[in-house]
TIPA-777401 format. One record per residue (C-alpha): residue number from 1; residue in one letter; x, y, z. Coordinates in pm, 1 decimal, padded with zeros to 6 digits. Layout:
REM residues N
(r NUM; "A"; (X; Y; Z))
...
//
This chain:
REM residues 332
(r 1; "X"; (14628.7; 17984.1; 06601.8))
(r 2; "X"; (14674.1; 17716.7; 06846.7))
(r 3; "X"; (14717.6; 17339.9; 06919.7))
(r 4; "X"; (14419.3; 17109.5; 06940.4))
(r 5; "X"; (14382.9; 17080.6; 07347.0))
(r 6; "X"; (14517.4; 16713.9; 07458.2))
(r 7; "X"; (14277.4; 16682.3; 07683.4))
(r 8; "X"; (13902.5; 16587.3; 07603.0))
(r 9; "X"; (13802.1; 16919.2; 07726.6))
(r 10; "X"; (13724.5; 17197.7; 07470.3))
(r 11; "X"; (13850.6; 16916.8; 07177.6))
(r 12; "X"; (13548.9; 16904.6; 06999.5))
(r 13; "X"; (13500.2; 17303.1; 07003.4))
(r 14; "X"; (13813.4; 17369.5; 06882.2))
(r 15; "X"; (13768.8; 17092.0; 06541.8))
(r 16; "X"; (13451.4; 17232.3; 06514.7))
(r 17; "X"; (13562.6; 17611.1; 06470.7))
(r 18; "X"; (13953.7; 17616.6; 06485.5))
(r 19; "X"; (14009.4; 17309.3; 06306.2))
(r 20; "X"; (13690.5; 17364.9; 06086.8))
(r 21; "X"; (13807.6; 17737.5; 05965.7))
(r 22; "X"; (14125.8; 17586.5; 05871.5))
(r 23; "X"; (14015.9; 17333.5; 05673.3))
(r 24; "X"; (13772.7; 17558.6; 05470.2))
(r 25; "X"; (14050.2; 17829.7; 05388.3))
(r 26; "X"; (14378.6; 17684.9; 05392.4))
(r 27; "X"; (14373.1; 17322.3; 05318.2))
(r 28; "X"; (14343.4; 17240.4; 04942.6))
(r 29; "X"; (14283.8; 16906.1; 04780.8))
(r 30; "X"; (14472.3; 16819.9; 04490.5))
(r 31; "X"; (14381.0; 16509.0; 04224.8))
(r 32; "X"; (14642.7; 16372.1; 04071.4))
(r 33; "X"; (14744.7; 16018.8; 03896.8))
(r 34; "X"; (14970.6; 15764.8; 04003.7))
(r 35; "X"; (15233.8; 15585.4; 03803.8))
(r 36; "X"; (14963.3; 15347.7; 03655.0))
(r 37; "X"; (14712.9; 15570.9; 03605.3))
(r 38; "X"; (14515.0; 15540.1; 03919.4))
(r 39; "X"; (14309.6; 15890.5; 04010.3))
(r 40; "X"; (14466.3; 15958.1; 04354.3))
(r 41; "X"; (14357.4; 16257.1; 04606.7))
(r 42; "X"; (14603.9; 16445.0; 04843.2))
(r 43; "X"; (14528.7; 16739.5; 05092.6))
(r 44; "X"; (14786.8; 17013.4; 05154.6))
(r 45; "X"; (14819.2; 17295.7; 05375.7))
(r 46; "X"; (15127.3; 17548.6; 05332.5))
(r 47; "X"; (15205.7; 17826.3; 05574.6))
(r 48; "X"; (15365.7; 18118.4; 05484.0))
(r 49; "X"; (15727.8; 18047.7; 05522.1))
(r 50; "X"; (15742.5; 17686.7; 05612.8))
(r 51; "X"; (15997.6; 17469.2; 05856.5))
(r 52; "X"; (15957.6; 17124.1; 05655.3))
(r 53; "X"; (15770.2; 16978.5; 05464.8))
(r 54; "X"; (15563.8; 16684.7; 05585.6))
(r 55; "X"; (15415.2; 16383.8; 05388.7))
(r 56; "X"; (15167.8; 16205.2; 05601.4))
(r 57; "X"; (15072.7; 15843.9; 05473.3))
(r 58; "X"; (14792.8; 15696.6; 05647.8))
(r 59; "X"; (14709.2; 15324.7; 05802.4))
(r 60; "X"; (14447.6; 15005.7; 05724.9))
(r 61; "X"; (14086.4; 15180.1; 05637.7))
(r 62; "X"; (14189.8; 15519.2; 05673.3))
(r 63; "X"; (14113.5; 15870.5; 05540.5))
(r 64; "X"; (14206.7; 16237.0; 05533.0))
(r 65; "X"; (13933.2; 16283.9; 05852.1))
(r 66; "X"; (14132.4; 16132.5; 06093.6))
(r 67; "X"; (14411.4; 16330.2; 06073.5))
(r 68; "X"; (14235.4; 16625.3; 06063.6))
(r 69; "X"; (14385.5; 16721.4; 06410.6))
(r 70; "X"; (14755.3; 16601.7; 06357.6))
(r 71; "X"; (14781.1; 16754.3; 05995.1))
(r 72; "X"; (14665.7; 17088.6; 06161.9))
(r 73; "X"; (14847.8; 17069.1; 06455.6))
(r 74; "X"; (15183.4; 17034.2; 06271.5))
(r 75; "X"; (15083.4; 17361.5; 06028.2))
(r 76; "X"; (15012.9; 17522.9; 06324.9))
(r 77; "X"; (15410.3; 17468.5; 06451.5))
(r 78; "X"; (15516.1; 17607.0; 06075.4))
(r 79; "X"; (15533.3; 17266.1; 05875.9))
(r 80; "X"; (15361.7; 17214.9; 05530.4))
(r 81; "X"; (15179.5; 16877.5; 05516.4))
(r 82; "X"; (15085.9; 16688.8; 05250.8))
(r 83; "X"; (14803.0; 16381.1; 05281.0))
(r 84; "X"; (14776.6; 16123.7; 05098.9))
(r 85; "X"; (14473.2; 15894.1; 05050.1))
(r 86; "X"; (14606.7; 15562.7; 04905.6))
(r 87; "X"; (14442.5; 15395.7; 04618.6))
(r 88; "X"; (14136.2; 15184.1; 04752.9))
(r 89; "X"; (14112.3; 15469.0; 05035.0))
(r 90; "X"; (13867.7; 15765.7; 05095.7))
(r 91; "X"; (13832.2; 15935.8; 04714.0))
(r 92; "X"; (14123.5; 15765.6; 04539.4))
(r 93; "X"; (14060.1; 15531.8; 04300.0))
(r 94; "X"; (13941.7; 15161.3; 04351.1))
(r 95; "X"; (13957.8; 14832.1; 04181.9))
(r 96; "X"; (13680.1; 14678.8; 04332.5))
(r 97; "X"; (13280.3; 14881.1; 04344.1))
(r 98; "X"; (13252.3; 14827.5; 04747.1))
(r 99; "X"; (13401.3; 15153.9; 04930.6))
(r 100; "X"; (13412.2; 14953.8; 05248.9))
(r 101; "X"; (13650.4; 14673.0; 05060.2))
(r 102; "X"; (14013.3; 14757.0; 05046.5))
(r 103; "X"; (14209.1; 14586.5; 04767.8))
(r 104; "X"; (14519.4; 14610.4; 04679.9))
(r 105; "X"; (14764.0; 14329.7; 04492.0))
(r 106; "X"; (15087.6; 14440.5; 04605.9))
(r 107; "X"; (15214.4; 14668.0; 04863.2))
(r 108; "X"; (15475.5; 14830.7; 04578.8))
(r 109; "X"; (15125.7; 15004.9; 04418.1))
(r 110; "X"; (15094.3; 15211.8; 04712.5))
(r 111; "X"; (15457.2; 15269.0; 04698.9))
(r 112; "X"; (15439.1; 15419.0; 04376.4))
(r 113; "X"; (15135.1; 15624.7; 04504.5))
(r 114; "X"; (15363.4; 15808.0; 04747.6))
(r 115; "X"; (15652.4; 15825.6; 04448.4))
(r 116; "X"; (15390.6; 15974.1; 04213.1))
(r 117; "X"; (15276.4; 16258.8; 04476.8))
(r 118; "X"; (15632.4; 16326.6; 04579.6))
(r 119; "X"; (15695.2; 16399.0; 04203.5))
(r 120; "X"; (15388.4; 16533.2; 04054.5))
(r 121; "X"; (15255.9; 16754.6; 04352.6))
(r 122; "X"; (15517.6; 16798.0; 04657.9))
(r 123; "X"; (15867.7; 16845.3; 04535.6))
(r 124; "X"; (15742.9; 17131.2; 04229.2))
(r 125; "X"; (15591.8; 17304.2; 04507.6))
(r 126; "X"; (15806.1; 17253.5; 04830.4))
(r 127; "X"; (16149.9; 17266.0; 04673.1))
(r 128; "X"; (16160.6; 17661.0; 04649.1))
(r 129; "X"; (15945.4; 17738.6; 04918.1))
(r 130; "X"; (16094.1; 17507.0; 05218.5))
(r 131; "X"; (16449.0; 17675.4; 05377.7))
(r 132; "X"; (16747.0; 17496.3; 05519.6))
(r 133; "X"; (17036.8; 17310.8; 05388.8))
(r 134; "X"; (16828.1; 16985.6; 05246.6))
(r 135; "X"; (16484.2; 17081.8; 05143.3))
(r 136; "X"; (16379.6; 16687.6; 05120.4))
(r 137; "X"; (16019.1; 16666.0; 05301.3))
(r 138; "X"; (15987.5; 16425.7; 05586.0))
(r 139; "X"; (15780.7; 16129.0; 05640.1))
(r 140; "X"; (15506.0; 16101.2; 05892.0))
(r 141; "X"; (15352.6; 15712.1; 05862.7))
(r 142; "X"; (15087.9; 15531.2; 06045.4))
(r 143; "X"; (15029.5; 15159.1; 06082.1))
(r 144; "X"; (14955.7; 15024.4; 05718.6))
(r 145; "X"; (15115.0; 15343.9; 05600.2))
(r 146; "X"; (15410.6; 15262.5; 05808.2))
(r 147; "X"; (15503.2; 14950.8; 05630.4))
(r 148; "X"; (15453.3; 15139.9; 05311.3))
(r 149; "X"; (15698.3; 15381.1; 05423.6))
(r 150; "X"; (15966.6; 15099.7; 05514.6))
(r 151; "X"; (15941.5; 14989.9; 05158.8))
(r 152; "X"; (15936.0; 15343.7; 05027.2))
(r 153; "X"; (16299.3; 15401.3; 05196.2))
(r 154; "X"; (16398.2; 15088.1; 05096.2))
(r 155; "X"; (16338.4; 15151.8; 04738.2))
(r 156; "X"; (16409.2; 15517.8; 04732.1))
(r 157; "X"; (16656.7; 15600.8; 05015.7))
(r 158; "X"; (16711.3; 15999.3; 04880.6))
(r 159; "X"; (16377.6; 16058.3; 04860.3))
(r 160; "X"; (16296.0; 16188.9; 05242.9))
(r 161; "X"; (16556.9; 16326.1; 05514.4))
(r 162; "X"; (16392.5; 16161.9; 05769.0))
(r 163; "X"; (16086.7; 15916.7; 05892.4))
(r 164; "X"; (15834.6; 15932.1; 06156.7))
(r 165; "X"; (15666.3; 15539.8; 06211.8))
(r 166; "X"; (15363.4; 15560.4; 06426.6))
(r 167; "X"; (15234.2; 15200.1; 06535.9))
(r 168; "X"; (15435.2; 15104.0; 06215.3))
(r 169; "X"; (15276.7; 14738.6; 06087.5))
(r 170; "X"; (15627.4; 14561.6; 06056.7))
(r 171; "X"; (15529.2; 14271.5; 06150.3))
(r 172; "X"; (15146.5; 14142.4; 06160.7))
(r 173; "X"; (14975.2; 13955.4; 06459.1))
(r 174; "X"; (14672.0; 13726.3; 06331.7))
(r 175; "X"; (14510.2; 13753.9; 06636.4))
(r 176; "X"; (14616.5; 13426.5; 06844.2))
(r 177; "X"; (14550.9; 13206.3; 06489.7))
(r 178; "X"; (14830.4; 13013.4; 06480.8))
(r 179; "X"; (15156.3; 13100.6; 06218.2))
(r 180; "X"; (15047.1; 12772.4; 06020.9))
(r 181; "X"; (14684.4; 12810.9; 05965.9))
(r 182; "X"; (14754.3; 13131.8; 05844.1))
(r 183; "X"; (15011.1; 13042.2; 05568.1))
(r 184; "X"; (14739.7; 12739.4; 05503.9))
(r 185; "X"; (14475.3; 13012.3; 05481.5))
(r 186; "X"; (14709.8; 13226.9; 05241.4))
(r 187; "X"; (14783.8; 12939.4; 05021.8))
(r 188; "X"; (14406.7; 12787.6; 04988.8))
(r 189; "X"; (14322.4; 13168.9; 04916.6))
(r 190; "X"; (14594.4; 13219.6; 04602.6))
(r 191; "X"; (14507.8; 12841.3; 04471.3))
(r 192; "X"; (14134.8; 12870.2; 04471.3))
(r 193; "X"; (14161.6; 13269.3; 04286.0))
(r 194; "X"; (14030.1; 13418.0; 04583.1))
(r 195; "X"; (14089.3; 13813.0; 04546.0))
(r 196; "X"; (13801.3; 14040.9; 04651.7))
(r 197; "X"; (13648.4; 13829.8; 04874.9))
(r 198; "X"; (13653.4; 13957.9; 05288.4))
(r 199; "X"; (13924.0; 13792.3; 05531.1))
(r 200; "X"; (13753.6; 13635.8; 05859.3))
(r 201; "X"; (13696.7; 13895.1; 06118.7))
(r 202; "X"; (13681.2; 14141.9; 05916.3))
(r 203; "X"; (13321.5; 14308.5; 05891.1))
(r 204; "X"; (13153.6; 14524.4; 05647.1))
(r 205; "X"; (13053.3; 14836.9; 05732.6))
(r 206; "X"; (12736.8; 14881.1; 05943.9))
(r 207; "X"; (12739.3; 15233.6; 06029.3))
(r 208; "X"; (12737.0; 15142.8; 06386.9))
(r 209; "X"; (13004.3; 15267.8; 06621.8))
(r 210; "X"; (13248.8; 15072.8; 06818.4))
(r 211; "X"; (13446.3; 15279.7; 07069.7))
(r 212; "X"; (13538.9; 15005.8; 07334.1))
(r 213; "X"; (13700.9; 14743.5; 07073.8))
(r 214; "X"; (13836.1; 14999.8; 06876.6))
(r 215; "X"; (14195.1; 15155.3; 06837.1))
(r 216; "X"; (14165.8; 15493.1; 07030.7))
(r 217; "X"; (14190.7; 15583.6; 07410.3))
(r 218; "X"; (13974.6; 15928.6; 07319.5))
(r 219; "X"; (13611.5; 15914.6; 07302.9))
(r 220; "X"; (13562.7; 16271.3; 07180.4))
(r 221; "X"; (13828.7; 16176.0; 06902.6))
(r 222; "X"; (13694.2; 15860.1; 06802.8))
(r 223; "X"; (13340.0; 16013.2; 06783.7))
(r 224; "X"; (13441.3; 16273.8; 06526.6))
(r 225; "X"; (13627.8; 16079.2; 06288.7))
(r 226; "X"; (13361.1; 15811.8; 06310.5))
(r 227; "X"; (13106.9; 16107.4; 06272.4))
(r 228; "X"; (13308.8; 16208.2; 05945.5))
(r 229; "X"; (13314.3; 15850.2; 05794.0))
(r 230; "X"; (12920.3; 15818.0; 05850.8))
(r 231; "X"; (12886.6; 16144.4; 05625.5))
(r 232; "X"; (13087.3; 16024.6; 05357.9))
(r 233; "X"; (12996.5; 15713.7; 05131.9))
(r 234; "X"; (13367.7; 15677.7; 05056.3))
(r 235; "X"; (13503.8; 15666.6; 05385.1))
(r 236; "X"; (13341.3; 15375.9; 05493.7))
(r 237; "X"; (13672.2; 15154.3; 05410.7))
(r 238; "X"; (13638.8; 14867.5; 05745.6))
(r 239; "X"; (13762.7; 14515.1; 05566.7))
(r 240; "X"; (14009.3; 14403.7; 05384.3))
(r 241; "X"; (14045.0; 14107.9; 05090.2))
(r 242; "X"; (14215.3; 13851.5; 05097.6))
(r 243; "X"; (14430.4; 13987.6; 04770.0))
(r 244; "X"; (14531.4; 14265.1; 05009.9))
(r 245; "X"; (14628.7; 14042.5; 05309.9))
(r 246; "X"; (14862.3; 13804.1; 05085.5))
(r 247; "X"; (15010.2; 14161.3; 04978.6))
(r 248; "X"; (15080.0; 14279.0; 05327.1))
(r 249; "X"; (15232.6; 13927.8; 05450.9))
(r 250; "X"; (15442.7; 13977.1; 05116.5))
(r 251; "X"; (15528.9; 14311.1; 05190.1))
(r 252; "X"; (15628.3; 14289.8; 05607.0))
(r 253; "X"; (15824.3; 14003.7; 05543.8))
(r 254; "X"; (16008.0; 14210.0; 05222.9))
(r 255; "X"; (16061.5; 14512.7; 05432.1))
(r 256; "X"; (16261.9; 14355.6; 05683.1))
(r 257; "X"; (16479.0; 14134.0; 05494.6))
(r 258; "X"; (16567.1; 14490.3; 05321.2))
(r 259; "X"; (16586.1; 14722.4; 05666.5))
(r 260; "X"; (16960.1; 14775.9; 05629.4))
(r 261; "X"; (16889.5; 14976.7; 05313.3))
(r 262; "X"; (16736.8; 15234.2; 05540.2))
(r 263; "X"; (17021.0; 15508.8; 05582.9))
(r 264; "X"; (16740.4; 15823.0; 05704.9))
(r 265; "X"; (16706.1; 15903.1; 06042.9))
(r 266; "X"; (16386.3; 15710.6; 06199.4))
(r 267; "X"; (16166.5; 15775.1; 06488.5))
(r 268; "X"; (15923.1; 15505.6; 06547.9))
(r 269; "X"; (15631.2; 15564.4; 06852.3))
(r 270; "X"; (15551.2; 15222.3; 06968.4))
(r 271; "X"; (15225.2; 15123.1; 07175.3))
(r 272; "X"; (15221.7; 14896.8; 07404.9))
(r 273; "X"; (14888.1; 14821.4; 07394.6))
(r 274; "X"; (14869.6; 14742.9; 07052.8))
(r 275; "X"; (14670.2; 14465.8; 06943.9))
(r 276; "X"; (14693.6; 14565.4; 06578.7))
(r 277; "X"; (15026.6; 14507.8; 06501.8))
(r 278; "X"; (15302.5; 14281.5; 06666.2))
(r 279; "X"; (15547.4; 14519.9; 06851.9))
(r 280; "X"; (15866.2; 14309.7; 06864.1))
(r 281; "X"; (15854.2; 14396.7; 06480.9))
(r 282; "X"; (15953.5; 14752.3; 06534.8))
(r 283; "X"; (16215.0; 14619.6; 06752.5))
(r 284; "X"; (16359.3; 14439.2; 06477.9))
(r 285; "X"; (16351.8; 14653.8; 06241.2))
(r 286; "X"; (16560.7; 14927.5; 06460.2))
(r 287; "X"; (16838.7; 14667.1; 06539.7))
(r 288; "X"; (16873.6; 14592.9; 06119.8))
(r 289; "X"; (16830.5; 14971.3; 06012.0))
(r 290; "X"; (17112.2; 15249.0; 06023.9))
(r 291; "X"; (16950.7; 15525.1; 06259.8))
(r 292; "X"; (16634.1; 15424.2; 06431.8))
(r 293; "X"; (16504.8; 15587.4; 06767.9))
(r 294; "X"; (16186.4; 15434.2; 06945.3))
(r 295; "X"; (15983.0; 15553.3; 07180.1))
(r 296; "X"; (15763.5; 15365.4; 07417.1))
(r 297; "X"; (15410.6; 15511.0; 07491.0))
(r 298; "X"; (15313.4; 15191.6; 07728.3))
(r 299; "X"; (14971.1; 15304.8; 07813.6))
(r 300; "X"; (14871.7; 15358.9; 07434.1))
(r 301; "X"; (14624.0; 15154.1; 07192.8))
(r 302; "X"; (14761.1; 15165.3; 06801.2))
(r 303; "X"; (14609.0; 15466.8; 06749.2))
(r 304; "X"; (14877.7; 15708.2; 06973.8))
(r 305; "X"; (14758.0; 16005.0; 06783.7))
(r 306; "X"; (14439.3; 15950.9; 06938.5))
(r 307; "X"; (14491.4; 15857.4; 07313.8))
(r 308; "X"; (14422.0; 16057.0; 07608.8))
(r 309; "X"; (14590.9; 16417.2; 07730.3))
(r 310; "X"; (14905.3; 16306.8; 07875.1))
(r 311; "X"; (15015.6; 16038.5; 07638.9))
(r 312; "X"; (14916.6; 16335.6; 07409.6))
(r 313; "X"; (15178.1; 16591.4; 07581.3))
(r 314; "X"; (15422.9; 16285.0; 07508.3))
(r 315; "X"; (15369.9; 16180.1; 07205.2))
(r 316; "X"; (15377.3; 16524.7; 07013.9))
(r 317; "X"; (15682.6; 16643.8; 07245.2))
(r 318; "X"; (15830.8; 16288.4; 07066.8))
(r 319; "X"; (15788.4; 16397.0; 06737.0))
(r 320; "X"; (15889.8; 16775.8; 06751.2))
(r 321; "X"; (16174.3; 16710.7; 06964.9))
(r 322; "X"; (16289.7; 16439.0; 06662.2))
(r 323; "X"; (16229.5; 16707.1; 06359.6))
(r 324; "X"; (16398.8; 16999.7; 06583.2))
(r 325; "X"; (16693.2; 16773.4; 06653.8))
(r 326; "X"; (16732.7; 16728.3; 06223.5))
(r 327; "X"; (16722.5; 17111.5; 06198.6))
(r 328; "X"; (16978.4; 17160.4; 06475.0))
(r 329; "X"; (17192.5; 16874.9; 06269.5))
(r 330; "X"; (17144.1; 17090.9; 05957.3))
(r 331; "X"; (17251.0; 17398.7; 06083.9))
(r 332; "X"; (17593.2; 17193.1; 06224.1))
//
């Protein structure tokens, strides 16, 4: 086996027959309920004899598809991964009947999600099977996911050895609307009951593909993920409600008032394109949390795990070069 080329060359040959072979033997999706009782879905591939185990938690409208690549490409170094699909997400359960809607009331729901795989599916399986000194998995969190994982190690700071924040949302950006219209908006939104109803500027799904607003540097990746959504009725997650937005501006303001309860060593990849997220969050966050490393990737959109080749070569030499340093520490 082999990495997923960085470079747009031979990428869509290799998902299609690499990538493709390993999902049909080796990957195995698991149902499972949260704490509450929501059905929940996670994916998990297990080599043989296993460096860590990995926990991937995903971002805003996202799926198991577009991490087909990363999930693989860390199995193929010797890591187990687990996947989670949040509730409201890909084929977890909803509270609302559009697929393209995502709803959530507070940001502690998905929290629990991630508490109810570690204990149900990850740690009866990983604890025996993953070597070293502290067989807790590690965290691998994107965007959305990444302020889910903030609260997660606020709330639970045994629960992983260490985090990895890509494009973590710690802090939101409303586009240029100004601070006070928002908090206007917010308020008007709670007082008049408004819960499923779609935030401004976000749009249904229309099945029609938008490369050159979108998050990704990489065509070919965009185009397969996007390819993958279009095939599945329950991927088609592109808006949110405005219950879920007064959740997140609950939750990013919650995580950072709490950031000193983060003990775990942290590597967050920043981009510095990003136009989903506001940066100087991340920034924050590091100077009020024990042990946080960032790294810049200047050239990047949000999505770093789907730029071009040589922010690519960067980006995964980031993250390995973090989770080799823990197992050097280990063996200390």
């Amino acid at each position: 086996m082999t990495m997923v080329p960085f470079d747009e060359n031979g990428y869509r040959a290799c998902m299609d027959s690499t990538v493709r072979n390993w999902l049909d033997t080796k990957v195995e999706s698991i149902d499972f309920k949260s704490s509450d009782g929501t059905p929940l879905r996670c994916y998990r591939a297990v080599p043989e004899k296993p460096l860590e185990t990995v926990v991937f938690v995903h971002g805003f409208c996202e799926f198991f598809g577009k991490y087909h690549e990363i999930c693989y490409d860390y199995y193929d170094r010797g890591y187990a991964v687990y996947f989670i699909e949040l509730r409201g997400h890909g084929h977890s359960g909803r509270s609302v009947e559009r697929a393209d809607l995502v709803y959530v009331t507070d940001f502690d729901q998905y929290v629990e999600d991630v508490r109810s795989l570690l204990d149900r599916v990850v740690l009866p399986a990983s604890g025996a099977a993953v070597g070293g000194a502290d067989p807790r998995p590690v965290l691998f969190a994107h965007s959305m996911g990444g302020a889910v994982g903030a609260l997660f190690l606020e709330k639970y700071p045994d629960a992983f050895k260490a985090a990895i924040l890509s494009s973590p949302m710690l802090k939101m950006t409303f586009g240029g609307i100004p601070l006070w219209k928002i908090r206007l908006l917010v308020l008007w939104s709670k007082i008049a009951r408004w819960t499923d109803r779609t935030i401004p500027g976000s749009e249904p799904w229309t099945g029609k593909p938008d490369f050159e607003n979108g998050c990704a540097l990489s065509k070919e990746r965009y185009d397969y993920q996007f390819r993958l959504r279009c095939a599945d009725p329950m991927c088609t997650m592109n808006c949110g409600s405005y219950s879920w937005v007064r959740a997140a501006i609950s939750a990013t303001k919650s995580l950072m008032a709490k950031a000193d309860r983060v003990k775990v060593p942290v590597l967050i990849c920043q981009a510095g394109k990003d136009t989903m997220v506001d940066i100087t969050g991340q920034d924050d966050f590091a100077s009020r949390a024990a042990d946080v490393r960032i790294v810049r990737f200047p050239e990047s959109k949000h999505e770093i795990f789907n730029a071009n080749g040589s922010i690519l070569e960067d980006y995964y030499a980031a993250m390995f070069g973090f989770l080799t340093g823990l197992s050097a520490q280990a063996d200390v």
